[in-house]
Backbone as CSV, one residue per row, in Angstrom:
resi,resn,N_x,N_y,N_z,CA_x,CA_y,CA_z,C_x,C_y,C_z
1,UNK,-30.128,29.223,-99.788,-31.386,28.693,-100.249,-32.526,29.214,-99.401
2,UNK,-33.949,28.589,-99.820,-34.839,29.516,-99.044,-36.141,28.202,-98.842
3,UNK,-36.100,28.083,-97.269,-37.155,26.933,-97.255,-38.615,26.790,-97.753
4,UNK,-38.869,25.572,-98.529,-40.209,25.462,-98.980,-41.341,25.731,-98.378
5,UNK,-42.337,26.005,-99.309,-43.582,26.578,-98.407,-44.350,25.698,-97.720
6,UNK,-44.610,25.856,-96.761,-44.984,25.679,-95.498,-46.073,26.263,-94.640
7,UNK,-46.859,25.599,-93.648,-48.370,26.103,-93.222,-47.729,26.332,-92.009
8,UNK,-48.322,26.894,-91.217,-47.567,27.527,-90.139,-48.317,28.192,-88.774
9,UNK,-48.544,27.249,-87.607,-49.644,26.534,-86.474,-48.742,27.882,-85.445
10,UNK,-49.329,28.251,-84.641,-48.909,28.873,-82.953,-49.846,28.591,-82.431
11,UNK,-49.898,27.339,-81.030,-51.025,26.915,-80.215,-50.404,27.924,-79.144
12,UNK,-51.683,28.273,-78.439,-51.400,29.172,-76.897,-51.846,28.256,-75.867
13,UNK,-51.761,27.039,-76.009,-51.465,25.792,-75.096,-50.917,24.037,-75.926
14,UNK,-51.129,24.190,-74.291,-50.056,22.188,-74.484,-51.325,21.450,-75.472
15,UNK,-52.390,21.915,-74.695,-53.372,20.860,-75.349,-53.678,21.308,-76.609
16,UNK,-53.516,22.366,-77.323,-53.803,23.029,-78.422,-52.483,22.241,-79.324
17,UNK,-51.379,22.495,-78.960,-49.968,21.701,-79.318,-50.478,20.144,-79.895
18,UNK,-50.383,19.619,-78.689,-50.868,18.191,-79.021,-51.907,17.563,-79.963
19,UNK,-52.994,18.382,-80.046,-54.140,17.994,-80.617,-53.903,18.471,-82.538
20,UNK,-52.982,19.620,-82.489,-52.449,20.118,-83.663,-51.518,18.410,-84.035
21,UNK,-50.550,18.486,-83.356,-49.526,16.965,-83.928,-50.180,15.774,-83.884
22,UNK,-51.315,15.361,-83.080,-51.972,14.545,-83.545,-52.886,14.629,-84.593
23,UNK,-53.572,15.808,-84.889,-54.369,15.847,-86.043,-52.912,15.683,-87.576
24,UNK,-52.163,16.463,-87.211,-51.216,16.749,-88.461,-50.224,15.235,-88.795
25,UNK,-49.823,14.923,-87.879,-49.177,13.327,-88.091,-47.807,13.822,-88.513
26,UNK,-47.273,13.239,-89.021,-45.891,12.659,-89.761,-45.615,14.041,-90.817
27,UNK,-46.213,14.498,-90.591,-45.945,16.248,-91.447,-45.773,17.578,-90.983
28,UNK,-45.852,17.164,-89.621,-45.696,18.250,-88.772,-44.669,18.211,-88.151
29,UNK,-43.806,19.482,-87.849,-42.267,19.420,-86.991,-42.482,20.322,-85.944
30,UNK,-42.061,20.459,-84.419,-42.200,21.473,-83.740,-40.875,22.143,-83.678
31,UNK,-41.567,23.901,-84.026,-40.497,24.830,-83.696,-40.690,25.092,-82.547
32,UNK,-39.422,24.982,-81.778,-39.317,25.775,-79.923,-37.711,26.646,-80.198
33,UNK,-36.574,26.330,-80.634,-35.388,26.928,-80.520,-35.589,27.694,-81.761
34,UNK,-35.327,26.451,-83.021,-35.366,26.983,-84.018,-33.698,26.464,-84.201
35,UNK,-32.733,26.254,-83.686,-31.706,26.196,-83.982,-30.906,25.283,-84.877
36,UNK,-32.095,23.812,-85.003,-31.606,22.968,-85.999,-32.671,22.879,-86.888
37,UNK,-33.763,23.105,-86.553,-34.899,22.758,-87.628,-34.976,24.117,-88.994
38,UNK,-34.662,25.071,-88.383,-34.903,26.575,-89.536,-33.503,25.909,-90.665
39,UNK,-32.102,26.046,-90.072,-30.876,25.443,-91.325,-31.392,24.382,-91.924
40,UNK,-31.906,23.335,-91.036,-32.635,22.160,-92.022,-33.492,22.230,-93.331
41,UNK,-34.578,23.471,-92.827,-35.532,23.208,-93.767,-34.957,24.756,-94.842
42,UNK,-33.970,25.454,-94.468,-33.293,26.781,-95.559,-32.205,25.778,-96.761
43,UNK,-31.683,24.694,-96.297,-30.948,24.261,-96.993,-31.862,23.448,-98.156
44,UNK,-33.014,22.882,-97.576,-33.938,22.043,-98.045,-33.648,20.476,-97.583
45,UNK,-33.387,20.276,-96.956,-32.811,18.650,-96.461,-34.200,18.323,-95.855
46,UNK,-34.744,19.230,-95.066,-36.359,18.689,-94.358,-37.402,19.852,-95.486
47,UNK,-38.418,18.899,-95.633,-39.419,19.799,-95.974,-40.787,19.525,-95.173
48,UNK,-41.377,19.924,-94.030,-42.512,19.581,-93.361,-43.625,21.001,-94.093
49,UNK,-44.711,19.626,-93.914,-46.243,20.418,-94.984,-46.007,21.696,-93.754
50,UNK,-46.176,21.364,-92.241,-46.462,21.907,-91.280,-45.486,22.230,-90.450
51,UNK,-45.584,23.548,-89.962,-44.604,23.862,-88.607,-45.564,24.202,-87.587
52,UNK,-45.289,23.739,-85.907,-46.009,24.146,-84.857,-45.428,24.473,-84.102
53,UNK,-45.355,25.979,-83.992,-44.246,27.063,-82.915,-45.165,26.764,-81.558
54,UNK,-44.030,26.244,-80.883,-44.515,26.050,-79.493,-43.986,27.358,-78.730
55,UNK,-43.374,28.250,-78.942,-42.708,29.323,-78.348,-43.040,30.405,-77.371
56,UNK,-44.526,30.613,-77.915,-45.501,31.093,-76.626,-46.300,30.182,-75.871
57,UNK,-46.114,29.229,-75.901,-46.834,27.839,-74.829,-46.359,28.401,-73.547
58,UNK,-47.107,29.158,-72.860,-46.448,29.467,-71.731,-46.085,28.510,-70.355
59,UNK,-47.267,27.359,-70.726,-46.719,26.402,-69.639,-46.262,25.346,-70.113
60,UNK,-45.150,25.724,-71.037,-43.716,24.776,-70.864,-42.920,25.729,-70.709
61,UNK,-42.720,26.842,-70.051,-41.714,27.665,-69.523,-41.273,27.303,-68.382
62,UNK,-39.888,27.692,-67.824,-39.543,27.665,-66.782,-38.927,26.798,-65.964
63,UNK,-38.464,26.846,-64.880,-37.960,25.854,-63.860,-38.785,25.244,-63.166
64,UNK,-39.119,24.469,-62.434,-40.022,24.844,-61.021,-39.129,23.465,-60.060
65,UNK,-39.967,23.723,-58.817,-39.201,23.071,-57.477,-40.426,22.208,-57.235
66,UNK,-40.804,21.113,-56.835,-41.704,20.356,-55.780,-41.935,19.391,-55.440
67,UNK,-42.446,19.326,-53.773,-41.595,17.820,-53.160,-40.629,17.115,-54.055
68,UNK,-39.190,18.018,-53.435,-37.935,17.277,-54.000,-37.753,16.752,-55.285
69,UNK,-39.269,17.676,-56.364,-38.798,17.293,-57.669,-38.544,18.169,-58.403
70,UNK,-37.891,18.245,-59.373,-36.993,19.542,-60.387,-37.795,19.215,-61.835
71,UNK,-38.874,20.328,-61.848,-39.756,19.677,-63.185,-38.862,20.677,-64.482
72,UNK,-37.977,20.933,-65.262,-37.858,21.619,-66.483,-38.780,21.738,-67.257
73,UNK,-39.536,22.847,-67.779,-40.554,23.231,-69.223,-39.620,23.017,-70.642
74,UNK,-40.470,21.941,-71.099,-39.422,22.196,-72.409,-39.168,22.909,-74.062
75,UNK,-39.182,24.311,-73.344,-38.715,25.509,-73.713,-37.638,25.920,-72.858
């Protein structure tokens, strides 16, 4: 099958991200893997008006270390 049409957001920040899912609400899904949401919406089981690829958000990349805390980016 082939997922329904769909509008389709890339913020180049967190705050760009956020302000997108709060403006969009309950119709918007974020792509970061892609690994369960793309089969979801190819089979047709999800249909969101909106997708918001977080994938180049560059600061949710990465590991980091400080004072003894372990922050994960979640990407």
């Amino acid at each position: 099958m082939k997922a329904a049409a769909f509008d389709y957001h890339r913020p180049a920040s967190v705050d760009a991200a956020v302000g997108m899912l709060a403006e969009l609400g309950d119709e918007a899904k974020v792509l970061a893997g892609g690994q369960s949401l793309v089969p979801v919406m190819a089979m047709r089981l999800g249909r969101p008006e909106h997708i918001v690829d977080i994938n180049r958000v560059a600061e949710l990349e990465g590991v980091t270390g400080l004072d003894g805390t372990l922050r994960v980016g979640a990407r």
